[in-house]
C-alpha positions in Angstrom: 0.0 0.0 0.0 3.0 2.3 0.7 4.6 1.6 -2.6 1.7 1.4 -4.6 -0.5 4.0 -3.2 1.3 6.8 -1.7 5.3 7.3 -3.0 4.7 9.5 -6.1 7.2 7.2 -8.4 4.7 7.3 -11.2 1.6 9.2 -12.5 -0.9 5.9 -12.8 -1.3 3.2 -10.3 -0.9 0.4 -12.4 2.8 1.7 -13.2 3.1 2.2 -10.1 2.0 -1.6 -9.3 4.1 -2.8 -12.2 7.4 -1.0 -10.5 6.4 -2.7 -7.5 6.8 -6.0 -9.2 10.6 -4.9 -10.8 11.6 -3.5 -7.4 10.5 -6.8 -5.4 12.3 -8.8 -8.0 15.4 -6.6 -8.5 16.3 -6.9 -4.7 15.7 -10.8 -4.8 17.9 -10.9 -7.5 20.4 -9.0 -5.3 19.7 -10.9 -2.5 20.6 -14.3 -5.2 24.0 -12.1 -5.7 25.4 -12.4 -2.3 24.5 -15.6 -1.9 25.9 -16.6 -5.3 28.8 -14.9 -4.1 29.3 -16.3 -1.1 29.3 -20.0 -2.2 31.4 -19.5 -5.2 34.5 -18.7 -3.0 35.3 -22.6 -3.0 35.0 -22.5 -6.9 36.8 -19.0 -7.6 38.8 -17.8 -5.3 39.7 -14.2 -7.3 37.4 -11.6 -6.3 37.0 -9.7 -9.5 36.3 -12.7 -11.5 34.4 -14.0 -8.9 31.8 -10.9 -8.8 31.7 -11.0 -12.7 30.4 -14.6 -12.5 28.0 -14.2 -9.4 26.8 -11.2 -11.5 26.5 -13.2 -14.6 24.6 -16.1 -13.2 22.0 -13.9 -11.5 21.4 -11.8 -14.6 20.8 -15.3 -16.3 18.2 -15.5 -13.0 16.5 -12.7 -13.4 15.7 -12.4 -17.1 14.7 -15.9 -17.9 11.7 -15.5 -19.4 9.3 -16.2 -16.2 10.7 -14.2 -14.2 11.3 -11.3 -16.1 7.6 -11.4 -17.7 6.6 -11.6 -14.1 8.7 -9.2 -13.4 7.2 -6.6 -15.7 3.4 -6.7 -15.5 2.5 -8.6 -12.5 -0.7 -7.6 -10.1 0.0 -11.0 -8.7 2.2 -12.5 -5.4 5.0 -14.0 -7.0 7.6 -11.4 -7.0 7.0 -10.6 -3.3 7.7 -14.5 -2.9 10.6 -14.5 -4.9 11.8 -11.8 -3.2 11.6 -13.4 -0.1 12.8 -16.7 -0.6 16.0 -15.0 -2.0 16.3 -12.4 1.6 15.9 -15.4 3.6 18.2 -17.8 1.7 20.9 -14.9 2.4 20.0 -14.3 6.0 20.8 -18.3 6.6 24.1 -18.0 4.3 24.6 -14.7 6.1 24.0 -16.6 9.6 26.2 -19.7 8.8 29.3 -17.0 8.5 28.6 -15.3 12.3 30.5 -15.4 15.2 28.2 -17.8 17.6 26.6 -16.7 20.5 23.2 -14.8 21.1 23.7 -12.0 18.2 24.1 -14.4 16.0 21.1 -16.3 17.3 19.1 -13.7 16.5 19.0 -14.0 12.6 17.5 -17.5 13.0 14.3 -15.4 15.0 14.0 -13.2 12.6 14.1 -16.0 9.5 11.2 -17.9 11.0 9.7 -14.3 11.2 9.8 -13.7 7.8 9.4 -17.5 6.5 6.0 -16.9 8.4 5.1 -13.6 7.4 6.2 -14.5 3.3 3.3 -17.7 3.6 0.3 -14.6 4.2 1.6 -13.2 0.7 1.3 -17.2 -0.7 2.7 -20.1 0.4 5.4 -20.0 -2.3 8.2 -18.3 -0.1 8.2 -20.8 2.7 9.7 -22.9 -0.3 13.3 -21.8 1.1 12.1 -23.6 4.8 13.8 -27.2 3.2 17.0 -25.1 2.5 17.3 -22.9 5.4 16.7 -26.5 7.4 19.7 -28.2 5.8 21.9 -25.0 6.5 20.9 -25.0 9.9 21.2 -28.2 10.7 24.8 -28.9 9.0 26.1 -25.3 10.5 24.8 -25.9 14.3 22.0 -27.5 15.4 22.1 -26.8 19.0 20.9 -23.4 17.8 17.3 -24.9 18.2 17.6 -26.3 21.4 18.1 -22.8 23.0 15.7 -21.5 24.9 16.0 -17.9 23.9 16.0 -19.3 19.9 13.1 -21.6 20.8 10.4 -18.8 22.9 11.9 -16.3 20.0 10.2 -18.7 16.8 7.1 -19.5 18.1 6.7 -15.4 19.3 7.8 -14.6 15.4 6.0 -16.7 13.9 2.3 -15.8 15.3 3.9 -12.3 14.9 4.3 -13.4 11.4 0.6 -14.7 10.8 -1.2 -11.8 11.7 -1.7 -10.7 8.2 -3.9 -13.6 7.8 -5.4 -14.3 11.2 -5.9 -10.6 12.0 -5.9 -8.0 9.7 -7.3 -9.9 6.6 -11.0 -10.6 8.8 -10.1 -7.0 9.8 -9.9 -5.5 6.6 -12.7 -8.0 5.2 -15.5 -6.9 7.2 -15.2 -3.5 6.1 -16.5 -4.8 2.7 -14.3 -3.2 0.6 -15.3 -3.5 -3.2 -12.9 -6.7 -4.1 -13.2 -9.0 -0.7 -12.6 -11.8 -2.6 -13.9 -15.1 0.1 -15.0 -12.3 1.9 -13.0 -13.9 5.5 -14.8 -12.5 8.1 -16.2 -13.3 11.4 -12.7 -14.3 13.4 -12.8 -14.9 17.0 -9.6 -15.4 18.5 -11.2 -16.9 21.7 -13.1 -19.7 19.9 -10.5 -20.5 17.4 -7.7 -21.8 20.2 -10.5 -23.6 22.1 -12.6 -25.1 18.9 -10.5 -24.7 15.8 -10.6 -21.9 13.2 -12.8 -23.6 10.6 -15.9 -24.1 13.5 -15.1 -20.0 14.1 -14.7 -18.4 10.7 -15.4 -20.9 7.7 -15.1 -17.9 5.4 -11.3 -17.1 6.7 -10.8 -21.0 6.9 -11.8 -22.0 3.6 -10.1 -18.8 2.1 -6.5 -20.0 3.7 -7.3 -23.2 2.6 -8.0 -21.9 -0.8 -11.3 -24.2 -1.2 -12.1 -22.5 -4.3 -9.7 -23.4 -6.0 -10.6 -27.5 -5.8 -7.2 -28.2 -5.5 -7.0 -32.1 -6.1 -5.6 -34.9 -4.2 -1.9 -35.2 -4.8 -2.4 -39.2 -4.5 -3.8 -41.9 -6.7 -7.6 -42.4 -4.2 -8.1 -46.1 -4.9 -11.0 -45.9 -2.8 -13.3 -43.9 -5.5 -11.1 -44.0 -8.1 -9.7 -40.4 -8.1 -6.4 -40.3 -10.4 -4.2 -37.6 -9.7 -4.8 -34.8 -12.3 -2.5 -35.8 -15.2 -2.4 -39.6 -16.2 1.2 -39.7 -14.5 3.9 -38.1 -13.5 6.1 -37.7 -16.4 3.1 -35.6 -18.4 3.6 -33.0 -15.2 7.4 -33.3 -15.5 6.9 -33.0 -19.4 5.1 -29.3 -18.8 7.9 -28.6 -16.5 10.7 -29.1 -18.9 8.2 -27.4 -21.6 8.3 -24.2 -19.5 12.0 -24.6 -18.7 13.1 -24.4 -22.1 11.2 -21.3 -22.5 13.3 -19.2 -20.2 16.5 -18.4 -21.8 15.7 -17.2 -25.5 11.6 -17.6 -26.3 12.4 -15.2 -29.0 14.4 -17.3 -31.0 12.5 -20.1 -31.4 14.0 -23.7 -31.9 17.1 -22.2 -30.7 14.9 -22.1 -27.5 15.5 -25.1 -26.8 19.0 -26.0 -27.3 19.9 -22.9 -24.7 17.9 -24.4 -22.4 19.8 -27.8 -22.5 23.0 -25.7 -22.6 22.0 -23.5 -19.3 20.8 -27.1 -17.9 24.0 -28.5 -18.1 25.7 -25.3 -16.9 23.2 -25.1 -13.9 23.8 -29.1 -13.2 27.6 -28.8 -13.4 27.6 -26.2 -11.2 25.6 -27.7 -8.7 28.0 -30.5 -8.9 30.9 -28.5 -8.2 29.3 -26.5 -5.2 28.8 -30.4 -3.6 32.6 -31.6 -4.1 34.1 -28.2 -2.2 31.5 -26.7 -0.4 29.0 -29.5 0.8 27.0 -26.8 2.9 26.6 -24.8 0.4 26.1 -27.6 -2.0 23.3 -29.3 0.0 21.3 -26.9 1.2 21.6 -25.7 -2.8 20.2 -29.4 -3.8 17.4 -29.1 -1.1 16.0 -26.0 -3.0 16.0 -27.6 -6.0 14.4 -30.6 -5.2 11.7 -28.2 -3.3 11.6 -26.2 -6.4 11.3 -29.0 -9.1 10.3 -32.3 -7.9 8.6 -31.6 -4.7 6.3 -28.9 -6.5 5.4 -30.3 -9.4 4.1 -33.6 -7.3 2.2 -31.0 -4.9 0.8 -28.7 -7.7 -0.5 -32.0 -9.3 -1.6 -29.9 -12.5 -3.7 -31.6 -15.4 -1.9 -31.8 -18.8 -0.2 -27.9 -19.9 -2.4 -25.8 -21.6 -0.4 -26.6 -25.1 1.7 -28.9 -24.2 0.9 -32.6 -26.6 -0.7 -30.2 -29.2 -1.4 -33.4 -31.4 -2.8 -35.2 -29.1 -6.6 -35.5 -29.6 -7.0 -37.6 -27.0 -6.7 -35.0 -24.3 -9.8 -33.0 -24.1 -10.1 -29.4 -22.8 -11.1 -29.9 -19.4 -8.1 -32.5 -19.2 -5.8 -29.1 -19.7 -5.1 -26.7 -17.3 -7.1 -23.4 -18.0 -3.7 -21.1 -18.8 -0.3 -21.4 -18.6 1.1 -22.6 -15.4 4.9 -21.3 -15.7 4.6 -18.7 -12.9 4.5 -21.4 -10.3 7.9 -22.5 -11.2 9.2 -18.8 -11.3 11.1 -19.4 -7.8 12.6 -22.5 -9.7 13.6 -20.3 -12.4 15.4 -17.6 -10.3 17.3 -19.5 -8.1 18.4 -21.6 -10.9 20.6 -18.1 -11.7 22.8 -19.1 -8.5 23.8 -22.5 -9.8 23.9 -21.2 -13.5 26.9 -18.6 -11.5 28.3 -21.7 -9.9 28.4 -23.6 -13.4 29.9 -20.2 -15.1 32.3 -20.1 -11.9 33.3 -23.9 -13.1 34.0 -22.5 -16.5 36.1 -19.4 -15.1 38.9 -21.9 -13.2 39.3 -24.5 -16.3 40.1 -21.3 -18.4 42.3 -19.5 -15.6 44.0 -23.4 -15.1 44.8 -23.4 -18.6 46.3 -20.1 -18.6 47.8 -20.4 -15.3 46.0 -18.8 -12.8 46.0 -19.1 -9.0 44.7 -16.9 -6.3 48.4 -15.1 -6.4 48.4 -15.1 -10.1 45.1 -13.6 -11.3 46.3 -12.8 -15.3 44.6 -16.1 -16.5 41.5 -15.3 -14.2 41.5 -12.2 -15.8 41.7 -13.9 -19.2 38.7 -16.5 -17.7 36.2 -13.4 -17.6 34.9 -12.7 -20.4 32.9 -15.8 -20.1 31.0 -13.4 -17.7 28.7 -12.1 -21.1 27.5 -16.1 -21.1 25.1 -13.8 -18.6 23.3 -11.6 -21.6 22.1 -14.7 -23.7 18.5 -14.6 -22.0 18.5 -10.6 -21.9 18.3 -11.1 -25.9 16.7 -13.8 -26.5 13.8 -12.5 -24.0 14.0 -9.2 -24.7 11.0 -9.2 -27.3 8.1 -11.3 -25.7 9.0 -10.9 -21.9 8.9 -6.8 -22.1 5.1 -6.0 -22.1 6.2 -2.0 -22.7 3.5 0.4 -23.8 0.6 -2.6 -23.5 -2.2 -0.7 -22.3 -4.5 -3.8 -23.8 -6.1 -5.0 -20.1 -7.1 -1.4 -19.3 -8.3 0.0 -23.0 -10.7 -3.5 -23.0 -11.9 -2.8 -19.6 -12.8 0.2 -20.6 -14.2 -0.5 -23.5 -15.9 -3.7 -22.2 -17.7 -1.1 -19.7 -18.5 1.7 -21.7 -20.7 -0.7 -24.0 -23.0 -1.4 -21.2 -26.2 1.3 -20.6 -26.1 3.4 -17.0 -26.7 1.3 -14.2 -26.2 -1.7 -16.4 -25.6 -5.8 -15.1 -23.1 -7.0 -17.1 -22.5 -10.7 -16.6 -18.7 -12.0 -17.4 -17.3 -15.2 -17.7 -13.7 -15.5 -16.0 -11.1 -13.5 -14.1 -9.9 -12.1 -17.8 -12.7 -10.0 -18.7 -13.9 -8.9 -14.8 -10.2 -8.4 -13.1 -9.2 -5.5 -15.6 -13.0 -4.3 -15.4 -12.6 -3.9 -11.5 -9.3 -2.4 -11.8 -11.2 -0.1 -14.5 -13.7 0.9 -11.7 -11.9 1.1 -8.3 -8.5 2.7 -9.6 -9.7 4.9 -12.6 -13.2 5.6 -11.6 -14.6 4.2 -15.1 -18.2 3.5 -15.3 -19.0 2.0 -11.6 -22.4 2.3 -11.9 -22.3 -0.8 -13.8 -22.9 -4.0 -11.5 -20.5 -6.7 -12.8 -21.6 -10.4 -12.1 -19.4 -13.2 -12.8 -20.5 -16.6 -14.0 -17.3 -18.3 -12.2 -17.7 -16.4 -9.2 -21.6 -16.5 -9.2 -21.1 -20.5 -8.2 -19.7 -19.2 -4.8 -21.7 -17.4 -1.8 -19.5 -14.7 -1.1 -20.3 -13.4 -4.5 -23.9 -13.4 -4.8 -23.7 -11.8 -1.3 -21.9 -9.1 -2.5 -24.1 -8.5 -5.7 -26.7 -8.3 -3.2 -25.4 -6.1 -1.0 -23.8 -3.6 -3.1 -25.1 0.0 -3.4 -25.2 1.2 -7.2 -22.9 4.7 -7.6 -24.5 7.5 -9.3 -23.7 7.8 -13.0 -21.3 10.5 -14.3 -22.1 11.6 -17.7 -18.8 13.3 -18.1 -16.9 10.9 -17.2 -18.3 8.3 -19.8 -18.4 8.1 -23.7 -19.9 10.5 -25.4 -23.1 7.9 -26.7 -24.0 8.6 -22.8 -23.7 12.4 -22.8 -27.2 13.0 -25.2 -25.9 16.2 -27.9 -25.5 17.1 -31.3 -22.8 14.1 -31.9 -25.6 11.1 -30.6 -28.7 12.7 -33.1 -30.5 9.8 -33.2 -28.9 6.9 -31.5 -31.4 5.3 -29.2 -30.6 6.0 -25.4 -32.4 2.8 -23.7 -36.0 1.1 -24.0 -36.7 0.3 -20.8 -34.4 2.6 -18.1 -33.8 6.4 -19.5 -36.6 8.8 -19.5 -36.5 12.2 -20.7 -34.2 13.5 -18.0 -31.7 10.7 -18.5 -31.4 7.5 -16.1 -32.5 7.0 -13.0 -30.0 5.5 -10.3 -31.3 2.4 -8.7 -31.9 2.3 -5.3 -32.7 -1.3 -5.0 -30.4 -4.3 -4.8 -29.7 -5.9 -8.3 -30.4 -9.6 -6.0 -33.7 -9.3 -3.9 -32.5 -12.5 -1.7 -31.3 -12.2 1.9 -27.8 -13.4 3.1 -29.2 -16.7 4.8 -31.5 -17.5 1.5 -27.9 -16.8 -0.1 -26.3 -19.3 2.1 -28.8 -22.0 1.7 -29.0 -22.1 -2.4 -27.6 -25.6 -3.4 -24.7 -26.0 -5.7 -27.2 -28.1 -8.4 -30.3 -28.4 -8.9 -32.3 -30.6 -10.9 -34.1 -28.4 -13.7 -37.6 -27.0 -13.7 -39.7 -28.8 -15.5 -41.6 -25.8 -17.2 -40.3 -23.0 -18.9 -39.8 -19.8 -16.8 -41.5 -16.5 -17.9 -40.9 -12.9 -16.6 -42.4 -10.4 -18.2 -42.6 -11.3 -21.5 -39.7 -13.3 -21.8 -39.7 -16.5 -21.3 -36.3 -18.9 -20.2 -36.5 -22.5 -21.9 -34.1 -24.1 -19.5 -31.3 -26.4 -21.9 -30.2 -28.0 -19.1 -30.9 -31.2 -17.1 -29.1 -29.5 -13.8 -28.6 -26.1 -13.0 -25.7 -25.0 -11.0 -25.5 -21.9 -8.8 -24.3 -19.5 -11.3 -27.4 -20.6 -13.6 -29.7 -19.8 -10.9 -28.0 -16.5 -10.0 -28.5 -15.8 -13.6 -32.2 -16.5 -13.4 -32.8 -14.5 -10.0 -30.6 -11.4 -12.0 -33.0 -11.3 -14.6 -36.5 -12.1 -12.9 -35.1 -9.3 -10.2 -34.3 -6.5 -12.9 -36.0 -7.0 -16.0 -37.6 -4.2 -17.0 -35.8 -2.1 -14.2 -32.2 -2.2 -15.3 -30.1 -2.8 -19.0 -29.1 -6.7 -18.7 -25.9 -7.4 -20.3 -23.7 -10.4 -21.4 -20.8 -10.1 -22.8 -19.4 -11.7 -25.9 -16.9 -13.5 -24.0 -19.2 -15.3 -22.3 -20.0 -17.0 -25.3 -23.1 -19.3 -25.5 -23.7 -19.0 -22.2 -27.6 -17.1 -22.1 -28.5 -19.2 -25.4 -27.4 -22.6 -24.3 -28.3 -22.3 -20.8 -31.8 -20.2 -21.1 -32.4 -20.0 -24.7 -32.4 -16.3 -24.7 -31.5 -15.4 -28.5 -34.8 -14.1 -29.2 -34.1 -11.5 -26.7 -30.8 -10.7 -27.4 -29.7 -7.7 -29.3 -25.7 -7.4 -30.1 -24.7 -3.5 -29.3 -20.6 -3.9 -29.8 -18.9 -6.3 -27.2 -22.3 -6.9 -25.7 -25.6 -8.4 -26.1 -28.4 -6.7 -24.7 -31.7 -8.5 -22.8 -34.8 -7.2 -24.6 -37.8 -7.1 -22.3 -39.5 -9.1 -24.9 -39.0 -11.1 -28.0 -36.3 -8.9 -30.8 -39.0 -7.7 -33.9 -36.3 -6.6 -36.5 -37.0 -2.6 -37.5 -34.8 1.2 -38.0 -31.5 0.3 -36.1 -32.2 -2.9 -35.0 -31.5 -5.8 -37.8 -30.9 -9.4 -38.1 -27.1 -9.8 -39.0 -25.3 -12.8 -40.4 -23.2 -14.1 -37.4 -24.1 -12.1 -34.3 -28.2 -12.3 -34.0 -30.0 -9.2 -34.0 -28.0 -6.1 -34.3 -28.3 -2.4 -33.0 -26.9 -1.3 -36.1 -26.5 2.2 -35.0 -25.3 1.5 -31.3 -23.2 -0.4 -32.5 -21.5 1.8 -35.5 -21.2 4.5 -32.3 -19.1 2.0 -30.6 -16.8 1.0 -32.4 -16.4 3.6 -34.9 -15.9 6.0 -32.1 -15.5 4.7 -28.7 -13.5 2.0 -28.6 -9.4 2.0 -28.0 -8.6 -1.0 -30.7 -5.2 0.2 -31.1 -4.2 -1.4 -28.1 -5.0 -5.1 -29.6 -4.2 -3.9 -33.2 -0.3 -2.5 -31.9 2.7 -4.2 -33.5 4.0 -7.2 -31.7 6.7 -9.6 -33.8 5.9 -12.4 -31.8 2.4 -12.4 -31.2 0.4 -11.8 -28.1 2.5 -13.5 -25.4 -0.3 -15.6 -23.3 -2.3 -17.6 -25.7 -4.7 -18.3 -23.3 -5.7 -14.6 -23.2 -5.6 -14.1 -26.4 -9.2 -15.2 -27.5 -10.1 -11.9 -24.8 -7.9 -9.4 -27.4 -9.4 -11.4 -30.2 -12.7 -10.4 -29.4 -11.9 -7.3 -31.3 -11.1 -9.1 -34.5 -14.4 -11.1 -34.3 -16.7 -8.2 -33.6 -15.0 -5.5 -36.0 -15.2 -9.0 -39.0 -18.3 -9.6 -38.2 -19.7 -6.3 -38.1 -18.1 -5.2 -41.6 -19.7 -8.0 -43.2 -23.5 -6.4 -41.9 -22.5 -3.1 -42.6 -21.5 -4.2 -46.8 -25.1 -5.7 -46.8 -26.6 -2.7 -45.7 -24.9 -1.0 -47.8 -22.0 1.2 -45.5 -18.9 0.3 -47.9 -16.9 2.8 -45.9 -17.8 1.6 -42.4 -17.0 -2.5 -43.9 -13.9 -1.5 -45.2 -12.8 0.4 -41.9 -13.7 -2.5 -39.7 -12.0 -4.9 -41.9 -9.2 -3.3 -41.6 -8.8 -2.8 -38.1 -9.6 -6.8 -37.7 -7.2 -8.0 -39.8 -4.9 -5.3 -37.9 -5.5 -6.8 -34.6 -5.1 -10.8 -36.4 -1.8 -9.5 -37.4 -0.6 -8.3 -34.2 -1.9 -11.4 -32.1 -0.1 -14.0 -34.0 4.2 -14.0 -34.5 5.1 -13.5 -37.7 5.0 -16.3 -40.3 2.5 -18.6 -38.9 0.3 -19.3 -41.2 -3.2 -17.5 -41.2 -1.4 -14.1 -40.5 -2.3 -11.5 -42.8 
């Protein structure tokens, strides 16, 4: 909150987030340099070469491609973590080299201090624990039987989790306008005499991270419950796949053969760091196997989202959802410090052959230039790891918003198209009048409870697009047809969910279908479905609660979702990146026709839109290589389908000019989200 809300380092707080991310990372990766530094003294004992290798190995670290492109753009926890697994793997090294005695003692509190306070950030910084243990215990370990050490951990450590068991309930029932798993209802009391989940389920199942339906790690012959991928080897498959990402992504199949390079480097100089420092060496393996082996068993991911492309056999709900690479990033980074060892290893064969000794540094001196081994993954990363000047998540937000009528629901599918959107509305104050409901989300309490409870802002007309602010440029465009009167809209004062918390708390999580279609108003829901899950029923209780009363909204990247589910095409009128819920069947007449590909069309809203609202450059700007998370990309897409679609109604009816625009500016945005050379690129 310090950094990102209140130094004036930049003028948005987005940049001001993304420094946050370099700066975390930067000092991990200077906190890998002294370590690096310190265990290469058995390998090279010259300090100037010695710093250049360190140095080297670290910058290999820190701009592998993980870690750099988390580095970069990152609203996320992993940098924090890195940083912290790097501060306390040097505050062990640091303690090993101490004088004993009760100083020295001290660093080992104040380690379990952070180690504790790093798992309330995510549990990916008490990763160094295995590490720290095996330094510890081959340094001195009588250190834990002392009393002062002993009362001073367990005092640190609760210190350390107060972030979770204190101020997150805190800060959650306050009901600030993210709470996601909205933790509340702590009671210190009851917890230490019944157990945290029987006092706080909210906090317990948030710290557990039930939502996320972690699976078993084991084989569950019991019901027959396979671990996620068929075995093991698919999971170490997708780790090598992301590995050999990491030192040049931009060079394609050269990719790979660095990667084996770096492995061997990183490898050898593991090796060497056992045979004259075994400290060093082992507590250097225990990370590792922490990092690699032990994680990818405890992650127990399904298949990678591309790895096996060929396979056919492995369905989409066999695959994880995105890319999984930033849960190795810690893996990635600390591989830097062995990557120094391995160029250390390097540096003393050369200096050897020329003759070097710690009394004779010429042939070290001749031994450094292998120090630029260092720059290979600052150039081969230097293309798709940067995300400078991508304003894409923000521009769509936007956009995504200002498509949606005053005091609009617009229902979302996934964390892509609502995270930016609630960025868009807390930080930059764009459009939050409009309610936001979240088909993933809508499938857990917490959500629905806060759609219920959430008081609409007042509209600012100038603060929106200019289709909102009625004048000369908006002649004609249609301003609602069921909310705006002649003074403009009128700000709900009603809940967008009529149900109570504890009618909240008892809907199931499936439900056998009604029988009989459902009609409100004039429209009428002809259920698809067999079972209905939570977020179906949200859906229904959204629109019988506000039809009629508020604009209903979903957005095109929710896909099917209202026509599948509910059967709602009749009543659905495409205006841009939305489709609109008529208050009764769609009769085709003026603005509103029947298009090709998209249903019924506002033509005019819709020509308003994107001919004048909407910030396509963002997905249309020049990228060599491509969007760089596939996964996303069907979000930036959405531009490309909308503007191609579109051009194609507006040549039937007759607007050459406006066709030719939008086919332009979709095969623009093609172009830019694909690398050069693949086929289908324009």
């Amino acid at each position: 909150r310090l950094f990102d809300g209140l130094l004036p380092l930049a003028a948005s707080y987005a940049e001001r987030i993304n420094l946050f991310a370099a700066v975390t990372s930067a000092i991990g990766a200077g906190c890998w340099f002294l370590v690096s530094e310190r265990w290469l003294r058995a390998i090279v004992p010259v300090k100037w070469p010695r710093y250049v290798a360190a140095f080297a190995g670290v910058l290999v670290g820190a701009t592998m491609w993980t870690v750099w492109n988390q580095s970069t753009v990152n609203e996320k926890v992993y940098t924090v973590s890195m940083f912290f697994m790097a501060l306390v793997t040097w505050l062990v090294v640091h303690w090993g080299d101490d004088q004993p005695g009760p100083h020295r003692d001290r660093w080992i509190i104040l380690i379990a201090y952070l180690l504790a306070l790093t798992s309330t950030n995510h549990m990916m910084g008490v990763l160094a624990a295995p590490a720290v243990a095996v330094y510890v215990l081959w340094t001195d370990w009588r250190v834990l039987t002392r009393p002062f050490v002993l009362a001073g951990v367990v005092v640190a450590v609760i210190i350390g989790l107060t972030p979770n068991h204190v101020f997150l309930p805190i800060r959650a029932e306050q009901y600030p306008a993210v709470n996601e798993g909205e933790p509340v209802g702590f009671n210190p009391v009851c917890a230490l005499t019944g157990g945290m989940a029987n006092c706080s389920k909210p906090l317990s199942d948030v710290l557990n991270r039930v939502q996320y339906g972690k699976p078993s790690v084991l084989d569950n012959p019991a019901d027959g419950t396979p671990r996620s991928a068929s075995f093991l080897g698919a999971q170490l498959a997708n780790y090598w796949q992301y590995f050999s990402w990491q030192f040049a992504r931009d060079w394609g199949r050269l990719a790979s053969v660095l990667a084996v390079a770096f492995g061997v480097l990183g490898v050898t100089g593991l090796y060497q760091l056992l045979q004259r420092d075994r400290r060093a060496g082992l507590a250097a393996g225990a990370m590792v196997f922490t990092l690699t082996l032990a994680l990818i068993f405890y992650l127990n991911f399904k298949y990678g989202y591309s790895m096996y492309p060929e396979r056919t056999d492995i369905e989409s709900e066999m695959r994880e959802v995105r890319e999984r690479d930033y849960f190795f990033v810690c893996s990635f980074a600390f591989f830097g410090t062995l990557i120094a060892a391995g160029i250390g290893t390097l540096m003393r064969t050369v200096a050897g052959f020329f003759g070097g000794t710690e009394n004779n540094p010429g042939g070290w001196q001749r031994a450094m230039p292998l120090g630029l081994i260092g720059l290979v993954p600052l150039l081969g990363n230097r293309v798709t790891a940067s995300r400078d000047h991508e304003f894409a998540a923000r521009d769509f937000a936007r956009d995504l918003l200002e498509s949606v009528e005053p005091y609009g629901i617009l229902v979302t599918a996934g964390d892509n198209d609502t995270f930016p959107l609630w960025y868009a509305q807390e930080v930059e104050n764009i459009r939050p009048d409009v309610t936001i409901a979240n088909m993933s989300l809508m499938n857990t309490e917490w959500h629905l409870k806060q759609l219920s409870r959430r008081e609409t802002p007042p509209f600012d007309p100038s603060n929106a697009i200019a289709l909102w602010r009625p004048g000369p440029d908006s002649v004609g465009i249609s301003l609602g047809d069921s909310t705006a009167t002649a003074g403009g809209w009128v700000q709900p004062t009603t809940s967008v969910l009529s149900m109570r918390e504890g009618e909240i708390d008892s809907l199931p999580e499936y439900v056998q279908a009604p029988p009989r279609e459902l009609r409100y108003g004039n429209v009428t829901l002809r259920v698809q479905r067999k079972y209905l899950d939570r977020k179906d029923l949200a859906t229904i209780f959204l629109i019988r609660d506000n039809l009629g009363r508020r604009p209903i909204y979903f957005s095109w990247s929710a896909g099917s979702f209202p026509d599948a589910t509910f059967g709602l095409s009749p009543y659905l009128v495409s205006q841009g990146f939305v489709r609109k819920l008529y208050p009764g069947p769609v009769v085709p007449g003026g603005p509103i026709i029947q298009s090709a590909g998209m249903g019924f069309m506002d033509l005019d809203r819709t020509k308003e839109l994107l001919d004048k609202a909407y910030l396509w450059q963002s997905a249309a700007r020049p990228r060599p290589r491509g969007w760089v998370d596939d996964p996303s990309k069907s979000i930036l897409e959405l531009y490309g389908v909308i503007y191609a679609g579109v051009a194609e109604t507006f040549r039937q009816q007759g607007d050459s000019a406006m066709a030719v625009r939008a086919d332009s500016i979709a095969t623009a945005v093609a172009r830019s989200l694909r690398p050069m050379g693949v086929p289908g690129t324009p």
